[in-house]
C-alpha positions as CSV (number, residue, x, y, z in Angstrom):
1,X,79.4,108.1,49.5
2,X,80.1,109.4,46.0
3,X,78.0,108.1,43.5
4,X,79.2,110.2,40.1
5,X,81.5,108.0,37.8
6,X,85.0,108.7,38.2
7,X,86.8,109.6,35.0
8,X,90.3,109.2,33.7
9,X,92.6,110.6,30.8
10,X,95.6,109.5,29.8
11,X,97.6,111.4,27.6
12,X,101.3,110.8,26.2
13,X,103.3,112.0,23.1
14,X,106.3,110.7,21.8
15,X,108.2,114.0,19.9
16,X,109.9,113.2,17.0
17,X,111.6,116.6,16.4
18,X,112.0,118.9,13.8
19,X,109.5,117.4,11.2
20,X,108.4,120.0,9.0
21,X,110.7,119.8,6.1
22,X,111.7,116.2,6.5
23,X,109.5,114.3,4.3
24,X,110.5,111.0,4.9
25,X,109.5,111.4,8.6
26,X,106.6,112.8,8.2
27,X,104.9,109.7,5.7
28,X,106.1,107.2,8.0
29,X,104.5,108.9,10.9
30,X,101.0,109.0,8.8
31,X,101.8,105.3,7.4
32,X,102.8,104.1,11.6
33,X,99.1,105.7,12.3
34,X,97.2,104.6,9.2
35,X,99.2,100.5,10.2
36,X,98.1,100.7,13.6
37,X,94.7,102.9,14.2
38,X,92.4,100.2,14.0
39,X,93.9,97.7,15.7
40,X,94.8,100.0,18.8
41,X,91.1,101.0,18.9
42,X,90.1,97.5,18.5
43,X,92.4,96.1,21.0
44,X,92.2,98.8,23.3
45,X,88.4,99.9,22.9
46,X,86.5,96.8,22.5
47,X,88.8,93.9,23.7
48,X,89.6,96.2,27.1
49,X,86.6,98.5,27.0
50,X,88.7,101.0,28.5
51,X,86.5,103.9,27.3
52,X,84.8,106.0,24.8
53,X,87.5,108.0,24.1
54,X,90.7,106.1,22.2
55,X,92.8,108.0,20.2
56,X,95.9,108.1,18.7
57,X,97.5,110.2,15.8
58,X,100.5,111.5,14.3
59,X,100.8,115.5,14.1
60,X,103.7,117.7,13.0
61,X,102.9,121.1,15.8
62,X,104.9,123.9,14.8
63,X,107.2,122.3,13.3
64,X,107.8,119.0,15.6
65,X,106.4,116.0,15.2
66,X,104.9,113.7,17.7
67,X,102.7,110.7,18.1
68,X,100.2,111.4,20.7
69,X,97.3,108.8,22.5
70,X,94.8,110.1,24.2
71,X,92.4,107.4,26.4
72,X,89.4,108.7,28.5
73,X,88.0,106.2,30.6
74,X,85.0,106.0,33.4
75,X,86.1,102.7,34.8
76,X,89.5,102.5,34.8
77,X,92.1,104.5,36.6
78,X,94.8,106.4,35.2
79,X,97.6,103.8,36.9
80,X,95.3,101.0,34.9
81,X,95.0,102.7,31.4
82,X,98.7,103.5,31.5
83,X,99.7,99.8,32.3
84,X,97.5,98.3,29.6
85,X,98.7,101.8,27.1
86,X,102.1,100.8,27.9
87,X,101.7,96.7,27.2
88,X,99.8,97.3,24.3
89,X,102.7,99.7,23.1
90,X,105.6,97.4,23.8
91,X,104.1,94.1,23.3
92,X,101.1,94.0,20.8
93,X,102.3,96.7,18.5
94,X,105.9,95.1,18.0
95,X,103.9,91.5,17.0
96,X,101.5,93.3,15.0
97,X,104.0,95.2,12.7
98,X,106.0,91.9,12.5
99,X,103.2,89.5,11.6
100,X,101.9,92.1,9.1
101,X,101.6,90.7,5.6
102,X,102.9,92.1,2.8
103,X,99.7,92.6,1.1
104,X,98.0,93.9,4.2
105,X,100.7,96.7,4.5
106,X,100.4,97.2,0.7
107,X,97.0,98.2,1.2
108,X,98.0,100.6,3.6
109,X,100.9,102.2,2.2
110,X,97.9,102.6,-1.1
111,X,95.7,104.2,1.2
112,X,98.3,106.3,2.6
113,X,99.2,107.4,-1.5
114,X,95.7,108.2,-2.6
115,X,95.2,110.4,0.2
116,X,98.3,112.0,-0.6
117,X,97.1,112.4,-4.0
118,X,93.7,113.8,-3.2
119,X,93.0,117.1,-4.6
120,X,92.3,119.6,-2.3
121,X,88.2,119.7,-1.8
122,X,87.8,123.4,-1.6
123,X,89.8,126.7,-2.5
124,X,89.5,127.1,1.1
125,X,91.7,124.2,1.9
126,X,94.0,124.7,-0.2
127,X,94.4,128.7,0.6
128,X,94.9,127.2,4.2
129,X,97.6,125.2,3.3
130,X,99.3,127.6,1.7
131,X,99.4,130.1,4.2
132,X,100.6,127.5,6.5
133,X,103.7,127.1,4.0
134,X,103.8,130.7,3.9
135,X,103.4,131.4,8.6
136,X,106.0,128.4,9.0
137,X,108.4,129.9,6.7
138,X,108.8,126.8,4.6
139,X,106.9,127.6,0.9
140,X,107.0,124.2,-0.1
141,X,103.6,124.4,-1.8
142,X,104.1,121.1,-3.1
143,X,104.6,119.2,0.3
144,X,101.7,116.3,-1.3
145,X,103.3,115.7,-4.4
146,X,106.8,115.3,-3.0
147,X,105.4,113.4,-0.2
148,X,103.2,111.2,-2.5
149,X,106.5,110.5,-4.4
150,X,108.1,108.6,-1.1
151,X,105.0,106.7,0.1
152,X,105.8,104.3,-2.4
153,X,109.2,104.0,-1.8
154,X,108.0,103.1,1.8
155,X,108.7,99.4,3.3
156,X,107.3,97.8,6.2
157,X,111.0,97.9,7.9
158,X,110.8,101.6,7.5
159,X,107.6,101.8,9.9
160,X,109.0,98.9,12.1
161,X,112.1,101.4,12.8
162,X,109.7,104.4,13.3
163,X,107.8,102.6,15.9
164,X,111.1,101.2,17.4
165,X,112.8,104.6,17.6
166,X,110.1,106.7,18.5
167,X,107.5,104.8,20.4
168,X,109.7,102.4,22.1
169,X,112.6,105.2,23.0
């Protein structure tokens, strides 16, 4: 018999679209994944063990965005981690966004602001982000500024409607 561990990965994305130039999209993507990182690695990494590897993050690829999850697993199948993925998608997110206080999402939408408003740490950085500007054809070389200006505009029904319309499409 086989004795190796057998391994799984699950991976899914939910595109979003065009993202690169729409703002508003792109904050409440980074404020959905700041609300909901750690209680998706605390519900799905230590309450259901299902691996070492829990991921999930919001990303804007040339020019689309998506929300991907990425769950590796040596003792669950793939069937397994998609069933508990998808019930922890459908179920526990929706009642965790609901129950959410308003302080508790005050905090993040804060968090999600000073990062926004972080200098960049090295001329490195922030000649990389420029050239990005520059390769995607976009020059808007003050993407953190404008952005920083709509986190706090930001509600808690604005991420609710995210995760309704792109998680649960």
């Amino acid at each position: 018999s086989d004795e190796r561990p057998r391994k799984a990965v699950v991976s899914t994305q939910s595109t979003m679209g065009a993202s690169r130039m729409d703002h508003h999209l792109r904050i409440t993507g980074d404020l959905y994944e700041l609300c909901t990182n750690e209680f998706q690695f605390d519900y799905l990494r230590t309450k259901h063990q299902i691996g070492y590897l829990i991921w999930a993050f919001w990303r804007s690829t040339f020019r689309v965005g998506a929300f991907k999850h990425i769950l590796q697993s040596s003792t669950f199948t793939c069937a397994a981690i998609e069933e508990i993925l998808h019930d922890f998608l459908v179920n526990k997110v929706s009642k965790f966004l609901e129950d959410m206080s308003e302080e508790a999402f005050a905090d993040f939408r804060k968090s999600l602001l000073q990062a926004k408003l972080q200098k960049f740490a090295s001329l490195k950085e922030e000649n990389y982000s420029h050239w990005t500007e520059i390769q995607d054809n976009q020059f808007c070389f003050s993407r953190k500024q404008q952005e920083a200006s709509l986190v706090i505009k930001l509600e808690k029904t604005d991420v609710i409607e995210f995760y309704k319309k792109y998680t649960l499409a």
